[in-house]
Each structure stands twice: as C-alpha cells, then as structure tokens.
N, C-alpha and C positions, 0 to 999 in steps of 0.2 A: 289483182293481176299485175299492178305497177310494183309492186312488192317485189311479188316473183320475178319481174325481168329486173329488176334490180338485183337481188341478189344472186342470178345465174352470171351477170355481168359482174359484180363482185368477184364471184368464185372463178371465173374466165383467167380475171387479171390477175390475181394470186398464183392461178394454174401459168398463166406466161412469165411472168417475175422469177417464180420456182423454176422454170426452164432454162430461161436466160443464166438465170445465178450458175446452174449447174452445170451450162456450157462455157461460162468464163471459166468455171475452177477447173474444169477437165482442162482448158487449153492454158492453163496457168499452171498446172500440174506438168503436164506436158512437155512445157517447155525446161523446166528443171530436172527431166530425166536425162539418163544417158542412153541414147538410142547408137550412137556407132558402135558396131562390132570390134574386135582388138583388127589393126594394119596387118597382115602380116609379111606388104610388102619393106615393112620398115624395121631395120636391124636393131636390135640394142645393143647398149652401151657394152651390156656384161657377155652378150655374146660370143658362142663359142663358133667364129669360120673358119672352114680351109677353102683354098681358091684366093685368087688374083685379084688385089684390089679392084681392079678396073674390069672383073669381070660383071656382065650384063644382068646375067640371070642370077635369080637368089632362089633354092631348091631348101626349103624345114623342112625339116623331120621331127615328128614329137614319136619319140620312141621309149622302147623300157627295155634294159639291158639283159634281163631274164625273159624276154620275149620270144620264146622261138620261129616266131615270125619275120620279127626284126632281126635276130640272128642270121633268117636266112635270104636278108635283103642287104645285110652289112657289105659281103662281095662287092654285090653290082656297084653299091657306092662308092666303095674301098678303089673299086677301077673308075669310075666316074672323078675323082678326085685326084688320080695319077694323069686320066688324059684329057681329061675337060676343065681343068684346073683355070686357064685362061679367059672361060666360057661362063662358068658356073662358080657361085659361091653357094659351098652345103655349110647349112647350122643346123645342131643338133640341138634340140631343146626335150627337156625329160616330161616324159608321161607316164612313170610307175603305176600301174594296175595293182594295186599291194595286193587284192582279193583275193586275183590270181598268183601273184608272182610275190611272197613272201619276203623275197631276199632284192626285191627289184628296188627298193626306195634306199638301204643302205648301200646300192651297188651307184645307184644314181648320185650320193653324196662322196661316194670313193672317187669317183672322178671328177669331180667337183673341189674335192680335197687336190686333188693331184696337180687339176687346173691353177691350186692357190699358189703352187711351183713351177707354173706355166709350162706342165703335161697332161693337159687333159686328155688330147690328143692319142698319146702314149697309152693313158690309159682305158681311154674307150677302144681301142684297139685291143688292150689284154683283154680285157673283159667280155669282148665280143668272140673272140680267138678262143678261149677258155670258159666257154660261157658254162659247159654242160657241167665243167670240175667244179662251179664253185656255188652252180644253182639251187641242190639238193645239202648243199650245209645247214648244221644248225645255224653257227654261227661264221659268217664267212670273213670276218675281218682278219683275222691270221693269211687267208688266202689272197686276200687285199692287198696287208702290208707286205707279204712278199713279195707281188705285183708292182709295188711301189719301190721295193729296193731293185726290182728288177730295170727297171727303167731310171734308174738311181736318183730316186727321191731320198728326202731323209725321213727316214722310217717314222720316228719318234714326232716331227715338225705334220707327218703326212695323219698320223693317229688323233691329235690334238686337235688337226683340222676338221678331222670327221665331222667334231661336232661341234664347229664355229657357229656361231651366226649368220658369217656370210656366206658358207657351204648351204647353209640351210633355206635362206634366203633365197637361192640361184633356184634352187629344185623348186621353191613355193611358188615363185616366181613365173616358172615355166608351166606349172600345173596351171596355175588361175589363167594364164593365155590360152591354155587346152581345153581348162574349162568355160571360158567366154565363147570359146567358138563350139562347145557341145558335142565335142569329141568324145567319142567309146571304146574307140581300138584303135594298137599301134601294130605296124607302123602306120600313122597319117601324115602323107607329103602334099604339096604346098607347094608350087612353082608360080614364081611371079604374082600369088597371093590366090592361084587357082587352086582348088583342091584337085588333084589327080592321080588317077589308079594306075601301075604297072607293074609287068609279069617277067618282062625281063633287062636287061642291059640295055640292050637295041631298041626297043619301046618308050626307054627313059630320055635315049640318046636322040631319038627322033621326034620329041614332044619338045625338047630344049633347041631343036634347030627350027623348030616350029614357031619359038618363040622370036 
C-alpha cells in the first residue's frame, strides 16, 4: 500500500514539473512574438501624400488601379484633395488583386516608376482617367509609356524604371502592410487608423469633420 501512494505521488510531481516547464516555454515563446498589428496611423518615409503638411487627418487607401471600384471612388478623392487639402492628408498605397486584375500589378509599378521622377501623382491620375483603355491590353506598357511622355517624363529613364528594385520594393512593401492587416478588397480606406466604409463625397466629408 506504501508502495502505491509512493508512486502515485511520484507520478503527481512529474505530472506538475511537466506543467510548470510547459507554461514557462509558452510565455518564453510569447514574449519573442510579434503581436502588434502594422500603425496605420504612421506615414512612411517612401510615402506617396497629397494635402497640407500640417494637415490633422491621415485618410489610406490601399487600392488597385484596374479596380472598378476604386476607379469609381477616384472622384470623391480627386475632390476631397482640391478642397480638404488643409484638413486631410490621402496616401495611396497599392493593393493589386493580380487574380482579378491582370494588368493591376504592372500598372501599380507604372506609377511607381513615374513617382522615381516625382510624378506619381500625375500618373495615378492617368491611369485612373484611362482606366478602361488600358485594362483589357495584353500588354499595356506601350500605353504606359505614352502616359509617361504625356506628363513629360522621359520615356526611355521611365521604362528602365519599371523594373528597378526600388519600383518593386514600393509595391511589396505596400502589399505586406495590406497583407498584415488581412485585407481582401480594394478599395480599403483607413482614417486616423480606423477602418471606414463610404458611399459618397459628403459621407467621407462628414466622418473627417467628425474627426
């Protein structure tokens, strides 16, 4: 009998050791993860903004330029940026859906390229204007580089870009932030690090006053 409660108290303290050890190494584990989500109240360096240094509000966008959705939210921005410009700073950062949009990831380093002549600007404007001409290409770089002399880039400096490293870099870059936050559809906007839905102009304009 002295036997048996001997070795049931044996097997006890092995059974608690084993426990113990297990909950050190979970919370040793733990602490070496990376548990914060990406900011998105915080700009980056390579950052593309329009708006007023000193404006308050910071309004992303991860969008994809053969998006018809995003195409047909470009407006409201397009005006949100002529009269809220004091108010709001918009950044565009790229979220190409390739699956869908074929021509969405080469369109995303076209103004990327453009930006390395500090137009990007410029040309996410053509690109969004033109969206429909140049979405069903095989190939749309010819449609591109016209885009690019249009705005007067240098053609030849703006094709070479295409496919720099650091064109490429900017687009990866913005993926992995879309991807850290588990996004699936663009457009998805971001005010002051909220995520929020809106339908029109005035809806956008009344969440930012809100802010």
């Amino acid at each position: 009998m002295k036997n048996n409660n001997l070795l049931f108290w044996l097997i006890s303290l092995v059974v608690l050791a084993l426990l113990a050890w297990g909950m050190i190494s979970l919370a040793t584990n733990n602490q070496g993860e990376e548990t914060t989500l990406f900011d998105e109240t915080q700009i980056q360096a390579n950052d593309h903004v329009q708006g007023s240094e000193s404006a308050q509000n910071i309004l992303i966008e991860y969008s994809d330029f053969q998006c018809p959705a995003c195409g047909a939210y470009y407006p409201m921005l397009k005006t949100l940026s002529e009269e809220l410009a004091d108010q709001v700073k918009l950044i565009y950062r790229h979220f190409p859906l390739e699956s869908l949009h074929p021509n969405a990831k080469i369109a995303a380093l076209a103004s990327e390229a453009a930006g390395q002549q500090g137009k990007f600007w410029e040309m996410y404007d053509k690109l969004f204007e033109n969206q429909t001409d140049w979405s069903n290409e095989q190939n749309p770089i010819e449609k591109f580089t016209q885009y690019a002399a249009e705005i007067g880039l240098d053609p030849e400096q703006f094709k070479n870009d295409l496919d720099s490293e650091p064109v490429k870099d900017k687009v990866k870059q913005d993926q992995g932030f879309a991807n850290s936050l588990r996004l699936n559809s663009t457009p998805t906007f971001f005010l002051n690090g909220e995520k929020i839905r809106f339908n029109s102009y005035n809806q956008l304009k009344n969440a930012i006053k809100q802010n």
